[in-house]
NUMI-953042 format. One record per atom (N, C-alpha, C): x, y, z. Coordinates in steps of 0.2 Angstrom, whole numbers, plus 5000, padded with zeros to 4 digits. Layout:
N
px=X&py=Y&pz=Z
...
***
This chain:
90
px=5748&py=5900&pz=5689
px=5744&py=5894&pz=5687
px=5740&py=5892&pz=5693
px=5740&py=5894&pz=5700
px=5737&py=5891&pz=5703
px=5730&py=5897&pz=5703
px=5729&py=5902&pz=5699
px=5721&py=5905&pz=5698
px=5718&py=5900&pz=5693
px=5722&py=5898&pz=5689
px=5717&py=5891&pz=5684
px=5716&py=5885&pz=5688
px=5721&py=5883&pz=5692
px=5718&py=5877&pz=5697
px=5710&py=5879&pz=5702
px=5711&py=5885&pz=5705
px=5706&py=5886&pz=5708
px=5699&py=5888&pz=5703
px=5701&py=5890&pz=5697
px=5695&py=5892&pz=5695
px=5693&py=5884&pz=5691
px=5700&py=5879&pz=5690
px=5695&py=5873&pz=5688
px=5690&py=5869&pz=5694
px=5693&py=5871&pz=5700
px=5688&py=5869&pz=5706
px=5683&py=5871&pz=5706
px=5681&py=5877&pz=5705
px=5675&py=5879&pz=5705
px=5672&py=5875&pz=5702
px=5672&py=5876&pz=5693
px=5670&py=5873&pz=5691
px=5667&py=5867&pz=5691
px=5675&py=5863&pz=5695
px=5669&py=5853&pz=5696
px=5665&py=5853&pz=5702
px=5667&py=5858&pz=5708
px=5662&py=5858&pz=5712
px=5656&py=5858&pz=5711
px=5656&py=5864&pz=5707
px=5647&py=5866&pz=5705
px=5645&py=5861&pz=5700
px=5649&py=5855&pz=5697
px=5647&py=5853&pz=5691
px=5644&py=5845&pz=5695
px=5645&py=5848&pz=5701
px=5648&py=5838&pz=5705
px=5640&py=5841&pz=5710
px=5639&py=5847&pz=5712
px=5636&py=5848&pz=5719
px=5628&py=5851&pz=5714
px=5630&py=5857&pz=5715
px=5622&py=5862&pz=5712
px=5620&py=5860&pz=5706
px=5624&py=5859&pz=5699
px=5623&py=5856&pz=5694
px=5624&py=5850&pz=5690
px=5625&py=5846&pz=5693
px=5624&py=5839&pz=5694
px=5619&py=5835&pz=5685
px=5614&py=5839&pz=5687
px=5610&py=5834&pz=5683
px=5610&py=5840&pz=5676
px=5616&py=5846&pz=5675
px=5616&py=5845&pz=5667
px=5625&py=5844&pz=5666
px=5624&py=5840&pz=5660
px=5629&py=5839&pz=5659
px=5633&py=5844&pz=5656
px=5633&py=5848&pz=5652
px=5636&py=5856&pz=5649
px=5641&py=5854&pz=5656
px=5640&py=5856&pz=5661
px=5645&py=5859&pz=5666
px=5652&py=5853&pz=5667
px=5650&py=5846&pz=5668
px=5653&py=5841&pz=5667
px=5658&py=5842&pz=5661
px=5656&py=5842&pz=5655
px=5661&py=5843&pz=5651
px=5665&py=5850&pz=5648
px=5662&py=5856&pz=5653
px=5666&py=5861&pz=5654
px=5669&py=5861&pz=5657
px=5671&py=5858&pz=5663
px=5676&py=5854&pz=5668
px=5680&py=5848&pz=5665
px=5679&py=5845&pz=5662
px=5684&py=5841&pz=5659
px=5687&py=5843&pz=5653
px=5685&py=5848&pz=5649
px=5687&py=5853&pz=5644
px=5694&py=5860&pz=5645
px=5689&py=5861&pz=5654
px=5694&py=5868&pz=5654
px=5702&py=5862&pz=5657
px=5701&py=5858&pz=5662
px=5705&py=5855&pz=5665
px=5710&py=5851&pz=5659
px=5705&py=5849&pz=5654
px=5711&py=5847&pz=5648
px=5716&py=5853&pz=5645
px=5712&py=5858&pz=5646
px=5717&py=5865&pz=5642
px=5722&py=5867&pz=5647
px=5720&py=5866&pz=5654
px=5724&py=5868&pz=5660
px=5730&py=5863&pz=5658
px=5729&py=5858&pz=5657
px=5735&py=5853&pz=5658
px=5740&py=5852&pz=5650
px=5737&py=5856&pz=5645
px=5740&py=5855&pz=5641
px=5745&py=5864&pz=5640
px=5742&py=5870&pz=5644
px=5747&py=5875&pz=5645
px=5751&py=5874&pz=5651
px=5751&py=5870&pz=5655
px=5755&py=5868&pz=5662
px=5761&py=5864&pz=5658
px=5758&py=5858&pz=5655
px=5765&py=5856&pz=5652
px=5770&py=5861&pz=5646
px=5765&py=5867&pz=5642
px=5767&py=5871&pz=5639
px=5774&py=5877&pz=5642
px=5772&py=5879&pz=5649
px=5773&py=5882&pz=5653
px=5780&py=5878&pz=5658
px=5779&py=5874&pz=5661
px=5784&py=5868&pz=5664
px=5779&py=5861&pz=5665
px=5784&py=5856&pz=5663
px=5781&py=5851&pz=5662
px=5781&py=5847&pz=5671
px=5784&py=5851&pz=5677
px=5782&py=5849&pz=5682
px=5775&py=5853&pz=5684
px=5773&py=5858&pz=5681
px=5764&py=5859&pz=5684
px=5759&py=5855&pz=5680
px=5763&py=5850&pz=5676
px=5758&py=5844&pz=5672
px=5754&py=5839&pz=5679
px=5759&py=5839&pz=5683
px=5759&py=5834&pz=5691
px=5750&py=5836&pz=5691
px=5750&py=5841&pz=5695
px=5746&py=5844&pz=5698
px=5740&py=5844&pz=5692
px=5740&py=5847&pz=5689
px=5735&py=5847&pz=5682
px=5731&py=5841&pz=5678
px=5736&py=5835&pz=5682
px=5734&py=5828&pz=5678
px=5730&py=5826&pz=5683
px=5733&py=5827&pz=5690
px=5728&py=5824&pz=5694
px=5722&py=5827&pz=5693
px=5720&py=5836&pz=5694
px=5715&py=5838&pz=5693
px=5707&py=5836&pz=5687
px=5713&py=5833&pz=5682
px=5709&py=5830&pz=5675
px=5707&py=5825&pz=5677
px=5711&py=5821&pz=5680
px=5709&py=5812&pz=5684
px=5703&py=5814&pz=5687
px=5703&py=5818&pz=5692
px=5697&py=5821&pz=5696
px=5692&py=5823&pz=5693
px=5693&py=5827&pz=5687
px=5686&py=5829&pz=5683
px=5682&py=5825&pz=5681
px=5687&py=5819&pz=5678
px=5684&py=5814&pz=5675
px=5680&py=5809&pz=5680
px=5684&py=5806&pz=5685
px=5685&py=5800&pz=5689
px=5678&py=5803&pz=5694
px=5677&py=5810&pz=5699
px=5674&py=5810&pz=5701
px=5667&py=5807&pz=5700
px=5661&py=5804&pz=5701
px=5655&py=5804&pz=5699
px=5650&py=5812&pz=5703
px=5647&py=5811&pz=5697
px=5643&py=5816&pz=5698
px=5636&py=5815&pz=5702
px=5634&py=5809&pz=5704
px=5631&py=5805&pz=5708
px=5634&py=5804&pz=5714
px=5630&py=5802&pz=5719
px=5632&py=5797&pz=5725
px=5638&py=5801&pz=5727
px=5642&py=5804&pz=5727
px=5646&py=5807&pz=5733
px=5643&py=5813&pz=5737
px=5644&py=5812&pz=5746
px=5641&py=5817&pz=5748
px=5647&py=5825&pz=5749
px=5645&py=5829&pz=5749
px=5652&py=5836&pz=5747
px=5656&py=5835&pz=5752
px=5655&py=5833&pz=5756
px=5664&py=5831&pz=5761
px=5667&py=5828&pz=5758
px=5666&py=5822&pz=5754
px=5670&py=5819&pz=5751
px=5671&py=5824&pz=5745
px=5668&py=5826&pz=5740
px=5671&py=5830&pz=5736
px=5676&py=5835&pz=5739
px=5674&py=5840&pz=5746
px=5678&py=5844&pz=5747
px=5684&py=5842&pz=5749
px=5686&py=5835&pz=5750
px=5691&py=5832&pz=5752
px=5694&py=5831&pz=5746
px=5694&py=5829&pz=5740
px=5697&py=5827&pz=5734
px=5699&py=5835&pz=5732
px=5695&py=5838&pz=5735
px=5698&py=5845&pz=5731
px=5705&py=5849&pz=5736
px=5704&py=5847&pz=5742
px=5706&py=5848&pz=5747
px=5716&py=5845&pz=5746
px=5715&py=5839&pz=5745
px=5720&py=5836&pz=5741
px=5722&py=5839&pz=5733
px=5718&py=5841&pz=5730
px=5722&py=5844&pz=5724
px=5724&py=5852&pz=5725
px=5722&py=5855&pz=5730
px=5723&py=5862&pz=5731
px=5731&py=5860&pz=5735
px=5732&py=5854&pz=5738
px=5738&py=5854&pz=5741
px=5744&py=5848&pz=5738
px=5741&py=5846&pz=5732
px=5747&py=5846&pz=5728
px=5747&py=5851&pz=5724
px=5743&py=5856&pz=5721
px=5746&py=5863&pz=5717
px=5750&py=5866&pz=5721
px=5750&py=5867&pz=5729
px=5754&py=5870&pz=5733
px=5759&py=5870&pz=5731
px=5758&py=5861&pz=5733
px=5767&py=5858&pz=5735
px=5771&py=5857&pz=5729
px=5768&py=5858&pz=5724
px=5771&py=5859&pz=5717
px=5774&py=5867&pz=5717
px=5770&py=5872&pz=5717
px=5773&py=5877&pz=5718
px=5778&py=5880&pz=5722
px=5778&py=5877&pz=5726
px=5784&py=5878&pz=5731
px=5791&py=5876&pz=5727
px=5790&py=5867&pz=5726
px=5797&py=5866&pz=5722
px=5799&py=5871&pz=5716
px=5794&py=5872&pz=5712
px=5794&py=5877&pz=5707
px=5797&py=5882&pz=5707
px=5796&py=5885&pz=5713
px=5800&py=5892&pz=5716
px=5810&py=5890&pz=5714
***
């Protein structure tokens, strides 16, 4: 699961940074991350944690006005709840 978290961070990265002003990417980011969260609960309903925040994030981010520290710090924190999710997992 955590190749789908890191692939939905690409995605909002470049949805929030490089492609900002189309929206197709925004809501392929909010699209894949709803599917993400809905095979994590499929899968076990503790990788829902990690997957809800991700979707909070896709959605809650703005695609304006944030400079990418701040993005890469919100991503920084959901790469390190997927961690700490997979670890209890184990």
């Amino acid at each position: 699961m955590s190749w789908m978290a890191l692939t939905g961070s690409v995605l909002h990265v470049k949805s929030t940074i490089r492609e900002r002003d189309n929206p197709r990417y925004r809501t392929a980011s909010i699209a894949f991350h709803s599917v993400g969260l809905v095979v994590a609960l499929w899968i076990d309903p503790l990788l829902a944690l990690p997957f809800g925040f991700l979707l909070i994030r896709a959605v809650v981010v703005p695609q304006h006005g944030w400079r990418p520290t701040r993005i890469g710090a919100v991503e920084i924190l959901g790469s390190l709840i997927v961690l700490a999710v997979a670890i209890v997992a184990l």
